[in-house]
VODREN-95365 format. One record per residue (C-alpha): x, z, y. Coordinates in steps of 0.02 Angstrom, whole numbers, padded with zeros to 5 digits, always signed. Example, Ala and Ser with C-alpha at 12.3 -4.5 7.8 and 13.67 -1.06 7.14 Angstrom:
+00615+00390-00225/+00684+00357-00053/
This chain:
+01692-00895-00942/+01595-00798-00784/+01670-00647-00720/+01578-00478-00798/+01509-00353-00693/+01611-00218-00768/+01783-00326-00721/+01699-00354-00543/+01680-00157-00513/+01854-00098-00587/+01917-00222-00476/+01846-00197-00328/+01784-00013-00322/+01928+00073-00389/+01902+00272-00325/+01707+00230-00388/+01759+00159-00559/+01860+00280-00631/+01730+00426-00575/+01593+00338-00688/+01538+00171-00755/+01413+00049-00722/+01224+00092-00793/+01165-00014-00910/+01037-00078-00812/+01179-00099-00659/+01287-00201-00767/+01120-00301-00847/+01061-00363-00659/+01239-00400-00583/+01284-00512-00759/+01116-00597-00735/+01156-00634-00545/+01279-00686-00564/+01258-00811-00725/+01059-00860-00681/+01079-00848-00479/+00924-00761-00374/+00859-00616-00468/+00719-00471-00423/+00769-00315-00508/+00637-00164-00525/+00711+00012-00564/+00679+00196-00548/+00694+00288-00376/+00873+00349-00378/+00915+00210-00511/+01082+00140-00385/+01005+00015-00333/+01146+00003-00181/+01288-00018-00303/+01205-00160-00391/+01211-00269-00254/+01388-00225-00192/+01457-00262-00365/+01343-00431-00364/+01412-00478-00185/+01592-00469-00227/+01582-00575-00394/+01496-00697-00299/+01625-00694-00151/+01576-00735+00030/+01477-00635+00141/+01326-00526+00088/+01180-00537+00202/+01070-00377+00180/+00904-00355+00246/+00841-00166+00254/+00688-00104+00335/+00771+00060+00411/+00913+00082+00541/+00941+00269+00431/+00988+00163+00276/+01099+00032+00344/+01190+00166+00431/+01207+00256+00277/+01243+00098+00168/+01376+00026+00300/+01471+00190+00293/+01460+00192+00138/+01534+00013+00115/+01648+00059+00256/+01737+00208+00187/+01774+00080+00007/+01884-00038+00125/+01753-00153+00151/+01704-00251+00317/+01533-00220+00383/+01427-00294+00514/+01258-00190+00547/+01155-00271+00690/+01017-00141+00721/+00945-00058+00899/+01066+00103+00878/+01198-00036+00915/+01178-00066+01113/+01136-00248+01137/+01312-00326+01220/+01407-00255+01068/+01264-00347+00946/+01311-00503+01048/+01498-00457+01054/+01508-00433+00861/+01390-00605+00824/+01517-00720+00955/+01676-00658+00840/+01562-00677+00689/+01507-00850+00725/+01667-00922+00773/+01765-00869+00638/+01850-00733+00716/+01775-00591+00607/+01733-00611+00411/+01616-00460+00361/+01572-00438+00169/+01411-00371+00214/+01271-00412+00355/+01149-00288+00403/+00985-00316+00474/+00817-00288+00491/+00674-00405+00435/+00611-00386+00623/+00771-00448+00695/+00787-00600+00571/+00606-00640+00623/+00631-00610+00819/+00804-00642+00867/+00866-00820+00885/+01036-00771+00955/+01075-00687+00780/+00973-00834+00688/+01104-00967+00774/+01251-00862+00756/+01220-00863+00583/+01178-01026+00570/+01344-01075+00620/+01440-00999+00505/+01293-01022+00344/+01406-01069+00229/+01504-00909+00215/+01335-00827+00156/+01338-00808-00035/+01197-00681-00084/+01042-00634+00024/+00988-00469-00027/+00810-00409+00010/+00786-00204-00003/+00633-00140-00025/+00569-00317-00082/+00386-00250-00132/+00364-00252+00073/+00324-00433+00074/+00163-00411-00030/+00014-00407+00075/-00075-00307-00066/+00047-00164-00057/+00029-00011+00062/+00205-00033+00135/+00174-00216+00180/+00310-00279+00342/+00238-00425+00414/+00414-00497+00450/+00461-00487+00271/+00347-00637+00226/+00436-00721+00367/+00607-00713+00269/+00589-00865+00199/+00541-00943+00341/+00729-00896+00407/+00801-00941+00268/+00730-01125+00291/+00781-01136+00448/+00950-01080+00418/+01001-01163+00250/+00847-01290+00222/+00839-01315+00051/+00984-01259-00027/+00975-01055-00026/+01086-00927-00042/+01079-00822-00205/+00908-00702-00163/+00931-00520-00251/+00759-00422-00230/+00767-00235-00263/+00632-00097-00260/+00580+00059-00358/+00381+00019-00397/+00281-00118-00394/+00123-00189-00480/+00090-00348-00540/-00007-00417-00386/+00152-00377-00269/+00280-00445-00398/+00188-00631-00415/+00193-00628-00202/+00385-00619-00229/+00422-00731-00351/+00321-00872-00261/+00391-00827-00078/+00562-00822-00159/+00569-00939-00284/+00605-00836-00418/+00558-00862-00601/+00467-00729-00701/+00643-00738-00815/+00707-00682-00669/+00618-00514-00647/+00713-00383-00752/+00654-00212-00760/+00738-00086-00807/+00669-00011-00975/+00647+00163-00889/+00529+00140-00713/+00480+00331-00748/+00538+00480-00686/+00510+00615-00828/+00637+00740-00747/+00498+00750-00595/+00372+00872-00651/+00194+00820-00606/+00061+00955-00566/-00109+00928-00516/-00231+01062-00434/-00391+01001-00329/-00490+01115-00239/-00648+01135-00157/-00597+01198+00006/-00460+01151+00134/-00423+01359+00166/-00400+01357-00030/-00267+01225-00019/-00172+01294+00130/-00149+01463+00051/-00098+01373-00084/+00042+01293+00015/+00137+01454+00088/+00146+01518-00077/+00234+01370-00149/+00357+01367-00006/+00391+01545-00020/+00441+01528-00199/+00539+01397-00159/+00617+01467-00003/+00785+01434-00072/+00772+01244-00125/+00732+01086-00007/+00549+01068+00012/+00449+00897+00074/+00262+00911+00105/+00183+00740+00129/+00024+00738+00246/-00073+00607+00315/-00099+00654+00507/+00036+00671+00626/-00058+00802+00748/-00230+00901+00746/-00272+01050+00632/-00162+01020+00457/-00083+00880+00522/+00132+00881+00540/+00156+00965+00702/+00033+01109+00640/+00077+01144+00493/+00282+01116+00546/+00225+01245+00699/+00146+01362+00592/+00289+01361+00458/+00408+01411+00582/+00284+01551+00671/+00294+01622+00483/+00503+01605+00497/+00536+01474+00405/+00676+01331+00444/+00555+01180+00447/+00561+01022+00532/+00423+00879+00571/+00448+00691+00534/+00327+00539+00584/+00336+00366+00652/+00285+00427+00835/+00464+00483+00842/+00625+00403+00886/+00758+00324+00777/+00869+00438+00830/+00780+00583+00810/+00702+00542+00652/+00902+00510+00592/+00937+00679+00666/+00791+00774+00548/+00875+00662+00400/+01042+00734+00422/+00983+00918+00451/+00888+00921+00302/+01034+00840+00206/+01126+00978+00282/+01043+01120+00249/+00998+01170+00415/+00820+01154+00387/+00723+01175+00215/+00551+01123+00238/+00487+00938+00307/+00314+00898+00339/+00300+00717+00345/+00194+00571+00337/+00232+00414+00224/+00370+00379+00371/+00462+00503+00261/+00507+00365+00121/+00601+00182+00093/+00774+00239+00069/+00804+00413+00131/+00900+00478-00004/+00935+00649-00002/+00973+00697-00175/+00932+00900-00191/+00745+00885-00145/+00699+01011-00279/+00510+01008-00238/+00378+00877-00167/+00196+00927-00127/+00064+00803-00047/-00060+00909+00045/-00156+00768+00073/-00198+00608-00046/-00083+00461-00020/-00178+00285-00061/-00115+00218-00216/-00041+00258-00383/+00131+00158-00312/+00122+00265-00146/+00117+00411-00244/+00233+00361-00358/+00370+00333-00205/+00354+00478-00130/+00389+00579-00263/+00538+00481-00311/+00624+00563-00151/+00672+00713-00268/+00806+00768-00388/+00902+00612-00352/+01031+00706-00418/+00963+00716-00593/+00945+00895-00568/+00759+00889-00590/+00608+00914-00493/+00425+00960-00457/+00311+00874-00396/+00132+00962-00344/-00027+00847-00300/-00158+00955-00193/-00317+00871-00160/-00511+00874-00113/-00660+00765-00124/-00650+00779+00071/-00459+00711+00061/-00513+00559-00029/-00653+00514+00081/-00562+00518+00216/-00425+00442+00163/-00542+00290+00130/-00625+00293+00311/-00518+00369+00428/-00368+00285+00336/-00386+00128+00213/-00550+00055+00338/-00482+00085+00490/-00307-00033+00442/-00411-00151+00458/-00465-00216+00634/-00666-00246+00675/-00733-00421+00719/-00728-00360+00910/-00545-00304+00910/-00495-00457+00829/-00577-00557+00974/-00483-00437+01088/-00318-00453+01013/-00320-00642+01016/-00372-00649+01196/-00218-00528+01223/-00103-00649+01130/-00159-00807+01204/-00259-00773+01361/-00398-00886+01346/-00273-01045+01342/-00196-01162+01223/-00025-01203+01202/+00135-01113+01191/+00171-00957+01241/+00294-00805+01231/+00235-00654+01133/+00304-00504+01180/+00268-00444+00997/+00315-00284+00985/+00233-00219+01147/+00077-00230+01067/+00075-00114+00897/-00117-00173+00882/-00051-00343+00870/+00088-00323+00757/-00038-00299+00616/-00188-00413+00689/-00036-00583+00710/-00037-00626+00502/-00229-00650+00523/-00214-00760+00668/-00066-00848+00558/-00154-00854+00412/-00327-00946+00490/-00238-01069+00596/-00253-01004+00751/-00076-00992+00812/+00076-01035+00747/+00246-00984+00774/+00366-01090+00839/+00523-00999+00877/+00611-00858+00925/+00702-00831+01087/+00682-00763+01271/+00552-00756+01417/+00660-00801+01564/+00809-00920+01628/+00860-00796+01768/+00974-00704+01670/+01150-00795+01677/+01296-00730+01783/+01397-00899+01763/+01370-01070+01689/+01490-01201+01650/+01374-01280+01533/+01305-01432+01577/+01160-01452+01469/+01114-01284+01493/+01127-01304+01668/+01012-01456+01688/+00873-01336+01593/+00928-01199+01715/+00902-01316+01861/+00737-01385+01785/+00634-01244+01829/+00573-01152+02012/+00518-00996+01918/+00638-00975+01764/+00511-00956+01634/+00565-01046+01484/+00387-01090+01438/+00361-01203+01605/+00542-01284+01549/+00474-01321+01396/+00332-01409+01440/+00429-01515+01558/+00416-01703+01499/+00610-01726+01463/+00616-01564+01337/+00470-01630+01223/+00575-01710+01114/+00680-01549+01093/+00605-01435+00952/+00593-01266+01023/+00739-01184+00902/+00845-01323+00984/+00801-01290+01169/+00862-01105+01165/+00999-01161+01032/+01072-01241+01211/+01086-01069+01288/+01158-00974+01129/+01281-01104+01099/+01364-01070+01269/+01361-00921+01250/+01418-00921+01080/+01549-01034+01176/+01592-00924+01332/+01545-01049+01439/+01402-00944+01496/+01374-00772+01532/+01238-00663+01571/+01185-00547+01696/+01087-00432+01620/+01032-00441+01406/+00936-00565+01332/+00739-00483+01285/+00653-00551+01132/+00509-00645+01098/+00423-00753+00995/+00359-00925+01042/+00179-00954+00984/+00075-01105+01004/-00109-01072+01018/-00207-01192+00929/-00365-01102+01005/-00418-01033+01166/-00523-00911+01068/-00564-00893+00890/-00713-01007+00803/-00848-00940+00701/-00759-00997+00558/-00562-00924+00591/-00684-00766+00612/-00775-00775+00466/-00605-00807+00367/-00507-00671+00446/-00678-00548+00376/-00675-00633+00216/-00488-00580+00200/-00504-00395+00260/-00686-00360+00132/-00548-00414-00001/-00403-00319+00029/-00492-00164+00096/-00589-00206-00063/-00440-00190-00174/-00355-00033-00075/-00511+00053-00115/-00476+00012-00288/-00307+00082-00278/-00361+00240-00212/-00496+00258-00378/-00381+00208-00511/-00256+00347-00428/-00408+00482-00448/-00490+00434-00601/-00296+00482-00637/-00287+00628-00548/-00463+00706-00610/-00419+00663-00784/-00240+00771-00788/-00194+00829-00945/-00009+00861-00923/+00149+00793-00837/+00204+00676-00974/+00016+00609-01010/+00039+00543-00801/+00188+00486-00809/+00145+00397-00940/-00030+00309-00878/+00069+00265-00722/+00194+00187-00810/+00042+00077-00922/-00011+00046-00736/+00137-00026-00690/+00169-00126-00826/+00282-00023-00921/+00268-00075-01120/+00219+00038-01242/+00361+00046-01343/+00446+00106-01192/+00312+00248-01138/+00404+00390-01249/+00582+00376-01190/+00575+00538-01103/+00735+00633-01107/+00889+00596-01004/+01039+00606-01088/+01213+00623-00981/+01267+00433-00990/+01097+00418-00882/+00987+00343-01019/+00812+00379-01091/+00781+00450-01280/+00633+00490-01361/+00667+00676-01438/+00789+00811-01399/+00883+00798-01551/+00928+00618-01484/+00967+00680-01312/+01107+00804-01411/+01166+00638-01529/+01187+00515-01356/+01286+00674-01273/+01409+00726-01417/+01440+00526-01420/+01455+00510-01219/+01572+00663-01227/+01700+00581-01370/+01699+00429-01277/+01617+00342-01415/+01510+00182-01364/+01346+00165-01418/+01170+00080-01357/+01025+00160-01410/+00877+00051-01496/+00975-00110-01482/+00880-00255-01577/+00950-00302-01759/+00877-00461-01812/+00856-00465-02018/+00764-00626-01983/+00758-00771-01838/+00629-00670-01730/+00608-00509-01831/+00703-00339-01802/+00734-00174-01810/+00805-00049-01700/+00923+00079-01777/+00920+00257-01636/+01089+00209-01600/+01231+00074-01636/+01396+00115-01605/+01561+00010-01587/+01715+00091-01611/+01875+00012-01657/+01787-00167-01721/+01687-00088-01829/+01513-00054-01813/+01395+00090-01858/+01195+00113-01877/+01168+00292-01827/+00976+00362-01869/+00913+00512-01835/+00760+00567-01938/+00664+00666-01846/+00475+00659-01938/+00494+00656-02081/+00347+00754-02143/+00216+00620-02076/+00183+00476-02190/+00193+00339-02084/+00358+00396-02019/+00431+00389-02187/+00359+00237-02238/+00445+00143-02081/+00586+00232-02141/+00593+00148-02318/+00572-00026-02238/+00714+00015-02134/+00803+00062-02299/+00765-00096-02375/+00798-00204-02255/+00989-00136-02211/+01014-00154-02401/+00981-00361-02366/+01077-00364-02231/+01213-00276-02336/+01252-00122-02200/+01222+00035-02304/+01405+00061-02304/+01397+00068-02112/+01215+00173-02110/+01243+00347-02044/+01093+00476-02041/+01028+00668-01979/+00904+00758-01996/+00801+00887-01879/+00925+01048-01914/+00945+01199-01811/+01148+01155-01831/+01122+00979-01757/+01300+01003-01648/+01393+01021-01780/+01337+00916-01898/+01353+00775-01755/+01524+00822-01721/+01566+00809-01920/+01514+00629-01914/+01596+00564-01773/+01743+00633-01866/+01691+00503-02000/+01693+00372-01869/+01839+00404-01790/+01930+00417-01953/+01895+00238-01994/
C-alpha cells in the first residue's frame, strides 16, 4: 500500500504537524500525486498551496525542482523550507552569478543533494549552464512543480512567455520520460486550464479543484461613479477609516496624474505611511516595500498588477482598485491578497465608464504590437539576415512579448541557450574546448558555429563542451558567462503571410480580452450584493452549483452552507470529533445522498442532519426521501438530527455526549 499524505507530513514536518493538520483538499492533491503521478491542482488564494507540494516532494523522495515566477517567493519559500531542516538550492539574480555557478558545480557532481530547486521560468528557458548541470544529475529529480501554472496560457492576462517553454526543457532534459509535473494556481478559466493539460500532459482526471475556489470572507463592494474627482475623494475617506489596518490600492498607471507615484506622493503629503510598488522598480527594492508592509512600517501600497503572484502578506484587511483591472480572474487575484489569515476582508471596486475605455485602448490594444512594430522588432532580432544568431532577449522588453509571434509563424526558431563570446576563460585544460577556442579570430560563438567541422554538433552540444569543463574544473573563467538565446532566422524579413498570421492572432486574442473586460462589467453594473458576485464568479469559473452556497468558514477551514452548520462543524472540531461534511452515501450503484455531516468515532459511524428549513415544502419533502431511504439502508439507529433553535450550543454539545458515550 502507497504512503498517505497524512503519514508523509507527521513524518517529515514534525513542529508543523502537531500545530494543525492537513486540509482536506491538501491531503486530497498530495494522495492523488502521489498514487496517479502529474496532477494540476486549483484552490483558493491563501488555500496552502506551498505545503502541498512540500508534503508531495518528500513522499515521492528525490529532489523537488520548483519553478516560481518571483525572486520575493522563492526567497520566502526557501526560508521557509530552510528553517524545517530541509536543503534548498534557489538559483535566482539576488544570488551573484559565481555563487549560482559555485552551487550548480557541487550540485551536478554529486557533491550537494538539495530537496528543493528554485528557479525561474526565465532561467530554465535562458540558461544552459543550469540546463546541463541539471541534466547531469536528472535522475535525482522526482517532482517538477510549476507555481502559478495559469502563466502558460496565452489567453490569460498574466501570460510568461517562458512558461510555455517548460516543456521544451523538460524534453531536453529527460526526453520522454518526465518527472512527476504538479501545477498549482488560485483562478483559472476553462480556456487557460485546456493550455495546461495539453502542454503538460495532464488528463482532465487529473485537474482537482478544490470544492471551495471562493472567497466569501472577502467582502465585495461595488460603487461606479461619474467623475474621477468623485472617486478620489472617495479614496481618502476609505483610507482614513482604515488608518489602522493594511491597505492595498490597485491602479493601472505607474506615473502621471492618479497613477502610483501620485497618489503614493499625495498620501504621504496628507501624513500617511504609504509606499509605491510597480515593475519599473528593482527586485530589491520591490522586496524591500514587501517586507515593510509585512512589517508594519508602512500601511498603505499603491500598486499596479506587479503587486500579485505570491506576495503573501496575510493581515491585508482592505483592497480597493481605483482603476478597472481586465478580467473577472485579474480581479479575482488581486483581491485574494487579503485576509490570508482568515481574519476577513473588504474588498471595494471603484470605477467609471472612462476607466473601462481606457483600459481597453490605452491598455488591452496597445499589448498588442502594430503591423509596423512587428516589422521593426523582427529586423531588431534578425537584422535583415538568415541564419543563427544570439538574442540578447531580455535587452529588448519590446521583444520579449513580440518573440512568441515570430515563434508561432515560423519565422525563427530557437535553438539553444548559451553565451555570446569565447573570450571569457582564464585557463583551459580542455582539449575539445580548446580546439573551439582556437577555431575562432574573433570569439563569437556564432562564427564557431558555422565553421564546417561544428555542423554536425547540435548547438546544446557545442556549448555543452564549455559547461562540462567547467562543470569539470578544467576550465575557468575570467569574467561570468552572459546569457542568450540562439535563434535561427528562417527569414530575413517577415512575408505577407507570417504578417497576416501574426494579425490574425492578435484580432483574436485582443478579441477575447475585450470579452473579458465585458463579462467583468456586465458583472460589475449588475451588483446586487457580495454573495450574489461571488457567486457569478464562481459560475464563471466553473464552480458547480451545488457548490455555490457553501459560504461560511468553519474553524477546521471548511465551507458550510448556514450558520447553524458553521456552530455544528466547530463544537465537533473543538471535541476532536472527525467528521466530513456532505460526504456521498450511495443507497444505489450511482445514486446518493449527502447527510450535513458524517462522523467516525471509535468504528462507529454517525449521520448528523441539521434541519434548518423546515417550513418550505420542498425542503421537507427532500427531507422525507432522506428518511426513507436511511430506513433501506437500515441506519436510523445511527441518524442524529437538530433543528434551527436559539440553544443550538447546547443542544450540540448534548449529542456529542451521545456519541462519545457509545
Amino acid at each position: 500500500m502507497n504512503i498517505r499524505a497524512n503519514e508523509v507530513f507527521r513524518n517529515n514536518f514534525h513542529r508543523l504537524s502537531n500545530q494543525f493538520p492537513l486540509k482536506p483538499f491538501q491531503e486530497r492533491v498530495i494522495n492523488h500525486v502521489i498514487d496517479n503521478g502529474s496532477t494540476v491542482a486549483v484552490m483558493p488564494t491563501g488555500g496552502g498551496k506551498s505545503l502541498i507540494y512540500w508534503v508531495a516532494a518528500q513522499a515521492l523522495g528525490g529532489t523537488c525542482l520548483v519553478v516560481s515566477p518571483l525572486i520575493a517567493l522563492i526567497d520566502e519559500q526557501a526560508d521557509k523550507l530552510t528553517k524545517e531542516g530541509f536543503e534548498v538550492l534557489a538559483i535566482h539574480a539576488g544570488m551573484g552569478a559565481s555563487e549560482q555557478m559555485k552551487q550548480l558545480k557541487k550540485f551536478a557532481s554529486g557533491k550537494s543533494n538539495p530537496d528543493f530547486i528554485f528557479a525561474s521560468p526565465e532561467r530554465m528557458a535562458t540558461d544552459g549552464f543550469f540546463e546541463y548541470c541539471l541534466s547531469l544529475q536528472f535522475h535525482k529529480i522526482k517532482l517538477l512543480v510549476v507555481d502559478e501554472v495559469h502563466c502558460i496560457s496565452q489567453w490569460g492576462f498574466d501570460f510568461r512567455p517562458f512558461y510555455k517553454r517548460i516543456p521544451t526543457f523538460l524534453n531536453d532534459i529527460f526526453k520522454d520520460k518526465w518527472p512527476v509535473v504538479l501545477g498549482l494556481t488560485a483562478t483559472i478559466n476553462p480556456k487557460e486550464l485546456q493550455d495546461i493539460s495539453s502542454d503538460f500532459r495532464i488528463p482532465k482526471k487529473s485537474i482537482l479543484k478544490d470544492d471551495v475556489l471562493l472567497r466569501f470572507d472577502i467582502d465585495l463592494m461595488v460603487e461606479k461613479y461619474s467623475k474621477e474627482e468623485e472617486k478620489e475623494e472617495r479614496l481618502w475617506q476609505l483610507i482614513s477609516e482604515h488608518s489602522e489596518e493594511k491597505v492595498l490600492v490597485y491602479l493601472y498607471r505607474k506615473y502621471h496624474k492618479r497613477g502610483v507615484e501620485n497618489l503614493c506622493q499625495v498620501a504621504v503629503e496628507k501624513g500617511i505611511k504609504t509606499l509605491a510598488f510597480h515593475g519599473d522598480m528593482t527586485g530589491g527594492d520591490r522586496q524591500e516595500i514587501i517586507r515593510d508592509f509585512k512589517e508594519g512600517k508602512a500601511n498603505v501600497v499603491f500598486a499596479t498588477n506587479a503587486f500579485g503572484m505570491g506576495i503573501d502578506i496575510p493581515d491585508i484587511r482592505l483592497v480597493i482598485h481605483f482603476m478597472i483591472p481586465e478580467s473577472i480572474e485579474q480581479y479575482y487575484q488581486e483581491i485574494g491578497r487579503a485576509g490570508r489569515d482568515g481574519q476577513g476582508a473588504t474588498a471595494y471596486m471603484f470605477y467609471t465608464n472612462k476607466n473601462i475605455q481606457v483600459r481597453k485602448t490605452h491598455f488591452i490594444d496597445k499589448s498588442f504590437p502594430a503591423e509596423d512594430e512587428i516589422k521593426l522588432l523582427f529586423t531588431k532580432a534578425v537584422n535583415n539576415e538568415t541564419g543563427k544568431k544570439t538574442l540578447q532577449y531580455f535587452a529588448e522588453e519590446e521583444l520579449q512579448s513580440a518573440l512568441p509571434y515570430f515563434l508561432n509563424c515560423g519565422a525563427i526558431s530557437i535553438e539553444g541557450k548559451g553565451f555570446t563570446s569565447l573570450n571569457v576563460f582564464k585557463s583551459n585544460k580542455d582539449a575539445q574546448l580548446q580546439n573551439v577556442v582556437d577555431s575562432s579570430r574573433t570569439g563569437m560563438v556564432i562564427a564557431v558555429m558555422m565553421k564546417q567541422q561544428y555542423l554536425n554538433l547540435t548547438c546544446r552540444d557545442f556549448f555543452n563542451i564549455t559547461y562540462r569543463a567547467l562543470v569539470g574544473d578544467s576550465a575557468t573563467l575570467s569574467k561570468n558567462l552572459d546569457k542568450c538565446l540562439v535563434i535561427e532566422a528562417k527569414e530575413n524579413e517577415l512575408s505577407s503571410d507570417q504578417i497576416k498570421e501574426i494579425e490574425t492572432d492578435t484580432v483574436v486574442k485582443r478579441a477575447y480580452k475585450h470579452s473579458l473586460l465585458d463579462y467583468l462589467v456586465y458583472l460589475l453594473d449588475n451588483y446586487d450584493n457580495s454573495k450574489s458576485l461571488h457567486q457569478e464568479i464562481g459560475r464563471y469559473l466553473g464552480v458547480s452549483k451545488h457548490l455555490l452556497g457553501k459560504i461560511h468558514k468553519t474553524e477546521s477551514g471548511i465551507w458550510v452552507r448556514s450558520k447553524s452548520e458553521v456552530i455544528i462543524a466547530n463544537i465537533l472540531y473543538r471535541s476532536q470529533i472527525p467528521f466530513d461534511y456532505e460526504e456521498k452515501l450511495f443507497y444505489e450503484k450511482t445514486k446518493w445522498k449527502e447527510p450535513d455531516f458524517t462522523i467516525k468515532y471509535n468504528e462507529k459511524i454517525w449521520y448528523w442532519e441539521h434541519l434548518g428549513m423546515t417550513d418550505d415544502e420542498k425542503y421537507n419533502d427532500d427531507w422525507k426521501e432522506k428518511k426513507e431511504i436511511y430506513g433501506r439502508l437500515g441506519i436510523m439507529n445511527q441518524l442524529i438530527t437538530t433543528k434551527e433553535s436559539s440553544v443550538l450550543s447546547s443542544i450540540v454539545n448534548e449529542k456529542i455526549k451521545l456519541i462519545k458515550g457509545h
